[in-house]
C-alpha positions as CSV (number, residue, x, y, z in Angstrom):
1,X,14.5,106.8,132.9
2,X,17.0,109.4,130.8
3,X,20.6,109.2,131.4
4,X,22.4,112.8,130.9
5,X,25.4,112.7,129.6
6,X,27.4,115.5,130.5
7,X,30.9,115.9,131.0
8,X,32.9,114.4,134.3
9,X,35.5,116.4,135.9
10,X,38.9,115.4,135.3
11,X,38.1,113.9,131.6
12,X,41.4,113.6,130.2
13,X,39.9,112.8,126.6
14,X,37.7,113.9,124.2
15,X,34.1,113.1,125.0
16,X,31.7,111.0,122.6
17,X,30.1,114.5,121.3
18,X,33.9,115.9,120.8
19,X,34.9,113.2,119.1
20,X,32.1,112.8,116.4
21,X,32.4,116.4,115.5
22,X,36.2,115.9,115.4
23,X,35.5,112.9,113.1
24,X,33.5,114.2,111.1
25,X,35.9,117.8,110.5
26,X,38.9,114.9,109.7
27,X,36.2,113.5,106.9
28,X,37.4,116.7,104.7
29,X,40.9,117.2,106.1
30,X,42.3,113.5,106.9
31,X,45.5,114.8,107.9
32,X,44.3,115.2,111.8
33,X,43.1,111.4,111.8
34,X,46.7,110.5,113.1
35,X,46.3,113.2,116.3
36,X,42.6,112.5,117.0
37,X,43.4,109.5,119.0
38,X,46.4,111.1,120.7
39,X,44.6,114.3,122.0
40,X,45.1,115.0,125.2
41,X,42.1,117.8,127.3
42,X,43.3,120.4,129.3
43,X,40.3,122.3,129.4
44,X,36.7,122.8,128.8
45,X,34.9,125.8,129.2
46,X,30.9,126.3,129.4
47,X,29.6,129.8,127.9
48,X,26.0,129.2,127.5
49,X,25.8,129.3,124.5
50,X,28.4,127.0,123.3
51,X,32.1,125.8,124.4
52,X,35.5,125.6,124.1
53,X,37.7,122.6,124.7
54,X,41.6,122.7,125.1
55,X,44.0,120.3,124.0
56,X,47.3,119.7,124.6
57,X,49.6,120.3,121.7
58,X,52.8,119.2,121.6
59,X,56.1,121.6,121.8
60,X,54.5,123.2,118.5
61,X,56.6,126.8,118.0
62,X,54.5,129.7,119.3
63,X,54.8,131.6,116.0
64,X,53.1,128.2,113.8
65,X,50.4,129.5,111.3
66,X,47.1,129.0,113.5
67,X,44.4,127.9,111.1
68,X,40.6,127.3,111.3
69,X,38.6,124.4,109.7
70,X,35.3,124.3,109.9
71,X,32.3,121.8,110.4
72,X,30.2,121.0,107.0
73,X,27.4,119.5,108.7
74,X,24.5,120.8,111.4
75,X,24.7,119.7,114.9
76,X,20.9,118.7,115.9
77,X,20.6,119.0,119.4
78,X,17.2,118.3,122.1
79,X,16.6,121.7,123.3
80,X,18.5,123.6,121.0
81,X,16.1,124.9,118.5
82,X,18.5,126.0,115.5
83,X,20.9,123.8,116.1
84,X,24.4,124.5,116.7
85,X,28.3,124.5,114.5
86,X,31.8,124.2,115.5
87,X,35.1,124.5,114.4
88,X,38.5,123.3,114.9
89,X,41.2,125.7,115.4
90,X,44.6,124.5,114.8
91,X,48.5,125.3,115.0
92,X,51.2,123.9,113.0
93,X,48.6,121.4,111.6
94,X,47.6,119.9,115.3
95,X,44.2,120.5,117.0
96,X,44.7,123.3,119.3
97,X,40.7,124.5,120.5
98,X,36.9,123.0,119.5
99,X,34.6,125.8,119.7
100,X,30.9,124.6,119.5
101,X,28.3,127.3,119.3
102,X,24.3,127.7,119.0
103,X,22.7,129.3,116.6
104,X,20.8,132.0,117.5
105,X,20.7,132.8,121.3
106,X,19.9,129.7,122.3
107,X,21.1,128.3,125.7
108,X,23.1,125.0,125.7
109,X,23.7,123.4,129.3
110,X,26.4,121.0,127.9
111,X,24.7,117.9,128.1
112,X,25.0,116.2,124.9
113,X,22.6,112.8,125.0
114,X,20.8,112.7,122.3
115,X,22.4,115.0,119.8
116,X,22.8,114.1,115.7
117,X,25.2,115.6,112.9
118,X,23.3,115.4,109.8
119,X,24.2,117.2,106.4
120,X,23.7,121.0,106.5
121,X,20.9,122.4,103.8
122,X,22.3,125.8,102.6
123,X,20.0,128.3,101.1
124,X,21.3,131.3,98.5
């Protein structure tokens, strides 16, 4: 029998597919390791083709630089045929948002069993 793994309502903290892809973003910028354990969820949002988790920053001055860092690696994921990326929006240095997106027009239903990060092949 398969097990889904999906998100509960009312998870406070990242999930197991949030938290390897945040892992594996700190690989290249270590500076986050100290908040990954600390993040707090406030939100997760389901668009079809990807999603958005919130976190809880704290009292981090509106006007901080916001900053992007992005994922070096391919999400591989059953039913997702191109795979998928993400990345890591930040202010004043602290995880602020996780997008994770499909590639292509793919539909992703948010369940995550199953699903590997291997090293991305880029082609010229």
């Amino acid at each position: 029998m398969s097990v889904n793994i999906v998100n509960r309502p009312g998870q406070l903290e990242p999930n197991e597919f949030e938290n390897a892809i945040l892992e594996r973003i700190a690989l290249k910028n270590p500076s986050l390791r100290d908040y990954l354990r600390k993040l707090h969820v406030l939100s997760r949002e389901f668009t079809g083709v990807g999603s958005y988790t919130n976190f809880r920053i704290p009292d981090i001055d509106a006007q901080a630089p916001r900053t992007h860092l992005g994922l070096d690696a391919l999400i591989v994921m059953p039913k997702v045929e191109n795979g998928m990326d993400a990345v890591l929006f930040c202010r004043g240095g602290l995880p602020e948002c996780l997008e994770i997106v499909t590639f292509g027009e793919t539909l992703w239903d948010g369940v995550f069993d199953g699903f590997k990060i291997i090293e991305s092949v880029r082609t010229v």
